[in-house]
C-alpha positions in Angstrom: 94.0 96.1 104.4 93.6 92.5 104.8 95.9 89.8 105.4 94.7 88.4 102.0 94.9 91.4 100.0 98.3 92.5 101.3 99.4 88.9 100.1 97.9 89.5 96.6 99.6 92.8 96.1 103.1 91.5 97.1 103.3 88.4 95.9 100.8 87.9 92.3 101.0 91.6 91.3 104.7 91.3 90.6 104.6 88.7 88.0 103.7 90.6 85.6 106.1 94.0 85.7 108.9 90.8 86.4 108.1 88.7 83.5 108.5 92.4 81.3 111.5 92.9 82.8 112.8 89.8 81.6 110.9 89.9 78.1 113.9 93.2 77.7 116.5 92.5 79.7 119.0 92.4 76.9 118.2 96.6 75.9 118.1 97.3 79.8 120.7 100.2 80.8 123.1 98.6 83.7 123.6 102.6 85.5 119.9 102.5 85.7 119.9 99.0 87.2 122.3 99.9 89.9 120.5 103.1 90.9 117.0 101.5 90.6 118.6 98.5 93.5 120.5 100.4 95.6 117.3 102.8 96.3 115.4 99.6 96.8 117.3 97.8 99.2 118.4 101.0 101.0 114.9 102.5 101.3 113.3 99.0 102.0 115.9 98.5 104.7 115.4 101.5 106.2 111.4 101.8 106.1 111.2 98.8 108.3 113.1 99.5 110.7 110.6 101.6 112.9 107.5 99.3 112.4 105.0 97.2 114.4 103.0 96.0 111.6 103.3 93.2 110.1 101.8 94.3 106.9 104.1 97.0 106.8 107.5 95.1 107.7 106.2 93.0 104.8 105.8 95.9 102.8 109.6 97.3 103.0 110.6 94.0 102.9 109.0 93.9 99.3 110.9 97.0 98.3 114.1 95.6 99.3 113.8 92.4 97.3 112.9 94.2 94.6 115.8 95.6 94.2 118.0 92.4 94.6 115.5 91.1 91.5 116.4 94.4 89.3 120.0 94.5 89.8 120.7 90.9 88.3 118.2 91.5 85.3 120.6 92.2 82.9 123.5 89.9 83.7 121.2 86.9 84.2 117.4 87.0 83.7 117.3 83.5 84.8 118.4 84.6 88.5 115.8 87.0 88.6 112.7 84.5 88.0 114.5 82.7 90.7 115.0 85.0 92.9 110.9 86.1 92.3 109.9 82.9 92.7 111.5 81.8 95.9 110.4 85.6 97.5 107.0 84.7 96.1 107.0 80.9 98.3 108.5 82.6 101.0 106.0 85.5 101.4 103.1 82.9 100.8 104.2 81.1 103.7 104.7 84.1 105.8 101.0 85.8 104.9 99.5 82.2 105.3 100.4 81.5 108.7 100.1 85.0 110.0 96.1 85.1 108.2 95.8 81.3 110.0 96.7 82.9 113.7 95.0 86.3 112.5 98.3 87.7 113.6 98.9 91.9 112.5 101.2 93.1 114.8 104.5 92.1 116.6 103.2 92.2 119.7 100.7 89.5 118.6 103.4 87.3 117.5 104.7 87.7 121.1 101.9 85.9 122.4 101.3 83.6 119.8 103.5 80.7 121.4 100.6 80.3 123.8 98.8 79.3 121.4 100.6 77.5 118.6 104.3 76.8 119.0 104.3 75.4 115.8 103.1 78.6 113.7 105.2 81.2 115.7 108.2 78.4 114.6 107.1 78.6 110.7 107.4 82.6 111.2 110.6 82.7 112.6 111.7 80.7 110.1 110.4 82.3 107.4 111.4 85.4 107.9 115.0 84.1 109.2 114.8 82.7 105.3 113.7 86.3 103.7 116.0 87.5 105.4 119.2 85.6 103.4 120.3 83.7 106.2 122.1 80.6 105.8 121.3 77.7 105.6 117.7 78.6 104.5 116.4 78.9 100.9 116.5 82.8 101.1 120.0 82.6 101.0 120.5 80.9 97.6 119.4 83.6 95.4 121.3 86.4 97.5 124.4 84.0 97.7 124.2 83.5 93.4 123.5 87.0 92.9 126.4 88.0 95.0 128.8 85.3 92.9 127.3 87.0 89.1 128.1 90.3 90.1 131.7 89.4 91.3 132.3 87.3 88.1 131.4 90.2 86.2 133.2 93.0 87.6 131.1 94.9 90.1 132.5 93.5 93.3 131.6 97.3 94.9 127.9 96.7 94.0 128.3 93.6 95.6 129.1 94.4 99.4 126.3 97.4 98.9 123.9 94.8 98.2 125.4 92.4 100.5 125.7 95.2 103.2 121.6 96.5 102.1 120.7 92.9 103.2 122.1 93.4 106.8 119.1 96.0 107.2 116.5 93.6 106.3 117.9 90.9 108.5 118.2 93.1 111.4 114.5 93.8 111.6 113.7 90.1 111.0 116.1 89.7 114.0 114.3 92.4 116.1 110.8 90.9 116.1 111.9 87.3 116.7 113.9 88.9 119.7 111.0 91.2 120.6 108.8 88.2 119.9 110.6 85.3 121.7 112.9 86.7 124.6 110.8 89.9 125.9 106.8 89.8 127.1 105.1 92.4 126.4 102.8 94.2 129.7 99.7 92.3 129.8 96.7 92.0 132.2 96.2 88.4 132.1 97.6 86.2 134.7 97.2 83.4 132.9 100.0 82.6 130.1 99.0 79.6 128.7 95.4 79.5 126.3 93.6 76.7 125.5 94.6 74.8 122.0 91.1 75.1 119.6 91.2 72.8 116.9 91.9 75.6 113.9 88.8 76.0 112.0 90.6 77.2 108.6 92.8 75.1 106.5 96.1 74.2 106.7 97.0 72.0 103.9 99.6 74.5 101.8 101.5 75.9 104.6 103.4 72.6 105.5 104.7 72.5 101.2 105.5 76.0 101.2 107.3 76.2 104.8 109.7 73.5 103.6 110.1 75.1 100.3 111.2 78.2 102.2 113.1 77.1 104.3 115.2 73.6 103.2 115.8 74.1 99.0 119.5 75.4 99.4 120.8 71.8 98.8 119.3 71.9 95.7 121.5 75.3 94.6 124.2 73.2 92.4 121.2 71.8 90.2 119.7 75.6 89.8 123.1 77.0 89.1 123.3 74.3 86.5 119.7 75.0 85.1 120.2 78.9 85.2 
């Protein structure tokens, strides 16, 4: 499917089964939380490990944060708007700048710094930020999600989330390595490609790249406002 079309189906359709789940948080069953977020982040984690598509990373990655949205529903509702909202920005950015390069695959990406050095630098970062890594806004609703469970008693279900997330990062990690420090076999002699002045706009991705990547300084306010 398109770019645009795998963005709408990752990032708008979940507001609605999201804003539900927070409409009956309070008659949710905790046992079915747990189950419903461990499959998640465990089947998410492990789907992408074996891709080359974008779309499809992006589609496991989806699954996975699902589950890190589920498992908080009960204990604090609040958290899981949060944590929707920043996957939402963060996915925006991603989709936007990989629709902008008309980037699919990894191996695209790998030959995207020819191009534009800045957009294969937004990527990195971006998924470096989905992925939960500090000290990107990805990491502030893992890291509070993390401190609710503790504080209420399900430190076990803590390092199985926490440990889920290492999947997820490690495929981030892959493709900027695969990306970055490898070259893949190619006919063409010539690395470097002319700059074109891009012909589609750019206006959002800027906004949404430092929204994805630079709001953790503003976690003491959210944990005060959740």
């Amino acid at each position: 499917i398109p770019l645009s079309s795998g963005m709408i189906l990752l990032t708008w359709q979940k507001i609605a089964p999201t804003a539900l789940l927070y409409q009956i948080s309070p008659s949710l069953n905790m046992e079915i939380l747990i189950m419903l977020a461990i499959l998640s982040t465990v089947l998410g984690g492990w789907g992408g490990l074996n891709q080359t598509q974008m779309r499809k990373v992006l589609a496991y990655s989806s699954i996975a944060h699902m589950g890190w949205t589920v498992i908080i529903a009960l204990i604090n509702p609040n958290l899981t708007i949060l944590s929707l909202m920043i996957y939402i920005m963060t996915t925006l950015t991603l989709f936007m700048t990989l629709n902008l390069s008309s980037t699919t695959k990894i191996k695209s990406i790998s030959n995207l710094w020819n191009k534009s050095t800045t957009m294969t630098m937004i990527v990195f970062l971006t998924l470096l930020s989905l992925g939960g890594l500090p000290p990107l806004t990805g990491f502030m609703p893992k890291w509070l999600i993390l401190q609710e469970l503790v504080i209420n008693n399900n430190p076990t279900m803590a390092i199985i989330m926490a440990l889920s997330a290492l999947l997820n990062l490690f495929f981030y990690m892959r493709i900027i390595y695969v990306s970055s420090l490898t070259m893949f076999p190619t006919n063409n002699s010539s690395k470097h490609h002319w700059f074109f002045t891009p012909t589609k706009t750019t206006n959002m991705i800027p906004t949404l790249t430092i929204i994805s990547s630079m709001l953790l300084p503003l976690t003491p306010i959210l944990i005060i406002m959740t």
